[in-house]
C-alpha positions as a Markdown table, in Angstrom:
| # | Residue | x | y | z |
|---|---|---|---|---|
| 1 | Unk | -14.3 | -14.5 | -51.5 |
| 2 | Unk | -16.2 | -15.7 | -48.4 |
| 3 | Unk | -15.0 | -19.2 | -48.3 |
| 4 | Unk | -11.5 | -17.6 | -47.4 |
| 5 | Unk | -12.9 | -16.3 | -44.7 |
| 6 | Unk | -11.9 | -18.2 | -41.2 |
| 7 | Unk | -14.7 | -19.9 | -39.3 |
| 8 | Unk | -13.1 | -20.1 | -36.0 |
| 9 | Unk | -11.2 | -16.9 | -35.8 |
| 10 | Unk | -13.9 | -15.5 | -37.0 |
| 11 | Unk | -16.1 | -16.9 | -34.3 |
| 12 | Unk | -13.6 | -15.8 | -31.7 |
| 13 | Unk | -13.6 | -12.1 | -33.1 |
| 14 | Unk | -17.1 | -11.9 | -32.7 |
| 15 | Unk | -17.5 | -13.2 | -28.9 |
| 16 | Unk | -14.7 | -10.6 | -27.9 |
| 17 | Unk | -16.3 | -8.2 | -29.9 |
| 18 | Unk | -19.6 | -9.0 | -27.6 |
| 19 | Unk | -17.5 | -9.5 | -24.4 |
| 20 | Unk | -16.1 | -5.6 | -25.4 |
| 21 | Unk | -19.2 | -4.5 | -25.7 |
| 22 | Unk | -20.6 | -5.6 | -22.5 |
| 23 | Unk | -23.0 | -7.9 | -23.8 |
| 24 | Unk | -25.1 | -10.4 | -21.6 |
| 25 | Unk | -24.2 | -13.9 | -21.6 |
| 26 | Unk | -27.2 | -15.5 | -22.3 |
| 27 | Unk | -27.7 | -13.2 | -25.6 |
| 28 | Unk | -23.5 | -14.0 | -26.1 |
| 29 | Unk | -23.8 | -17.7 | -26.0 |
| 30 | Unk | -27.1 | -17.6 | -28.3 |
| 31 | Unk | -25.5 | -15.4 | -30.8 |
| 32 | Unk | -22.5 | -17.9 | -31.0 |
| 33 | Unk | -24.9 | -20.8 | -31.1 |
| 34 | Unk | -26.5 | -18.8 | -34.2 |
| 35 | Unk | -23.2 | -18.3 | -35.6 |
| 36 | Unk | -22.4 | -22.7 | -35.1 |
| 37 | Unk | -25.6 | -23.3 | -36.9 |
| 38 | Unk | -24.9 | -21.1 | -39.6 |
| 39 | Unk | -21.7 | -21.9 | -40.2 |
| 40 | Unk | -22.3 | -25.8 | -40.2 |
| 41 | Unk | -24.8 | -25.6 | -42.7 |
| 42 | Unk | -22.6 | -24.7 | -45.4 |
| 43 | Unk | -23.9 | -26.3 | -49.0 |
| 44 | Unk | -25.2 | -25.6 | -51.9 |
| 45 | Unk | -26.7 | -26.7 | -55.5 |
| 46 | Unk | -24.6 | -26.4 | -58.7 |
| 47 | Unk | -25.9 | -28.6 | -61.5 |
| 48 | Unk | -28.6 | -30.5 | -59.3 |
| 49 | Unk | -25.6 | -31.8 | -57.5 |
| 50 | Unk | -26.0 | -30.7 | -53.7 |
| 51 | Unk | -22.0 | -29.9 | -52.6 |
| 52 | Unk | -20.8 | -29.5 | -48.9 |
| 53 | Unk | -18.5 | -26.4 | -49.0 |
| 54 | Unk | -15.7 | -27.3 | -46.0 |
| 55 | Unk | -14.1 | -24.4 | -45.4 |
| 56 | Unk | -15.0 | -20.7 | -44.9 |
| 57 | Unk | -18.7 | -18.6 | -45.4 |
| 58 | Unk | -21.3 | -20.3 | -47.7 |
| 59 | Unk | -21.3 | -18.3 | -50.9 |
| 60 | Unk | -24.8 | -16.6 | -51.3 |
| 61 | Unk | -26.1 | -16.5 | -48.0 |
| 62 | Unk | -26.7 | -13.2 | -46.2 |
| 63 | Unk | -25.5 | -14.1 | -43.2 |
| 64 | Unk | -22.1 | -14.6 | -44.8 |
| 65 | Unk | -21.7 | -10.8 | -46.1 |
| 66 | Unk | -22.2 | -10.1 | -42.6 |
| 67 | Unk | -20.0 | -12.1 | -40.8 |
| 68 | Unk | -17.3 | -11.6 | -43.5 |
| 69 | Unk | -17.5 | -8.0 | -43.1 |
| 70 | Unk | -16.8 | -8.1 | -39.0 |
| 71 | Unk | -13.9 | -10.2 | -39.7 |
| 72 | Unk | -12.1 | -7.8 | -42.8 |
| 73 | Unk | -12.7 | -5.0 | -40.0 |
| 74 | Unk | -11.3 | -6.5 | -36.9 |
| 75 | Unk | -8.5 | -7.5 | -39.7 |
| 76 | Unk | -8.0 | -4.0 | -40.4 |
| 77 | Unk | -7.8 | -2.2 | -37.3 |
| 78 | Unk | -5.3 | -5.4 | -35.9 |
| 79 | Unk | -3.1 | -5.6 | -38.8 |
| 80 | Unk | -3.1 | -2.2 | -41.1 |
| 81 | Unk | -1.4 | 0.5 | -39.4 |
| 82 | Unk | 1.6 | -1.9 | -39.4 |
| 83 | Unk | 1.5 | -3.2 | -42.6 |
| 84 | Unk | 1.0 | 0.4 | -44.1 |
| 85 | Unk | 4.4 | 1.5 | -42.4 |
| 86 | Unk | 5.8 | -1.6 | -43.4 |
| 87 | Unk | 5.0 | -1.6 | -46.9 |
| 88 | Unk | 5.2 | 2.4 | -47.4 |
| 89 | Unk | 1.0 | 1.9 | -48.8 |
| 90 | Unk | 0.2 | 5.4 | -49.3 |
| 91 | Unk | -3.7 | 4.8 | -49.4 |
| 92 | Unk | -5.8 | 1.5 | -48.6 |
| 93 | Unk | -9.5 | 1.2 | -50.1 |
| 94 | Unk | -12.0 | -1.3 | -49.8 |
| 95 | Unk | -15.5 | -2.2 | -50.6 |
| 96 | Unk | -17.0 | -5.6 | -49.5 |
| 97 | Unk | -14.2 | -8.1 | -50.4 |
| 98 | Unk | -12.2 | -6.3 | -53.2 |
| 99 | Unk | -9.3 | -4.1 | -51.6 |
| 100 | Unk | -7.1 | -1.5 | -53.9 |
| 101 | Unk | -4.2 | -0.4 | -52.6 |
| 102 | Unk | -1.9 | 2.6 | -53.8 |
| 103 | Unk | 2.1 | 2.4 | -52.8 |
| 104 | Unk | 5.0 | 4.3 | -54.0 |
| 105 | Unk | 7.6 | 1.9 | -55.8 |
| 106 | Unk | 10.5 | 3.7 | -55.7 |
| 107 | Unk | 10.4 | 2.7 | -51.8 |
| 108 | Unk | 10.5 | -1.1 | -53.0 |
| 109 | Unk | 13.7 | -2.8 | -52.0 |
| 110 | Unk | 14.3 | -5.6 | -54.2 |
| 111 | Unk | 16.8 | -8.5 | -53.5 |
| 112 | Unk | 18.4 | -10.7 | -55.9 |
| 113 | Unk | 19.3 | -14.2 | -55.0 |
């Protein structure tokens, strides 16, 4: 789900993912002012009611799918190799926001308190 997704990591991921990329800094710091206003303006309708989501991507935008999607792949490449050793995970899969993973529980340690 989108709101789970971190704002200001998530900001952060994408200005070294521009700095990587050799990007100029005027184009940088308008692409991060795009990404404030978008991530400010965070609410939506249910019931006539107009509600002011705090925390993560507002749900329904398309800018959100986007911006969700950078973060789950810097996510992967940082953290996956490690956790697949870690974990013995025998395949990872994922489309948008719904991951399946397949592991081999016999390698499962478990310890009783």
């Amino acid at each position: 789900m989108y709101a789970s997704i971190p704002i200001t990591e998530t900001k952060q991921i994408l200005a070294d993912i521009m700095e990587h990329n050799l990007i100029d800094t005027q184009i940088k710091q308008e692409l991060l002012n795009w990404y404030d206003v978008i991530t400010k303006q965070n609410y939506f309708t249910n019931n006539n009611d107009i509600i002011i989501q705090n925390d993560g991507l507002a749900m329904g935008a398309s800018s959100s799918s986007i911006t969700a999607e950078m973060f789950l792949q810097h996510t992967e490449k940082s953290h996956l190799a490690h956790l697949t050793q870690k974990h013995k995970i025998i395949n990872y899969f994922r489309y948008v926001d719904n991951i399946f993973l397949i592991f081999d529980p016999t390698t499962i340690t478990y310890k009783l308190s």
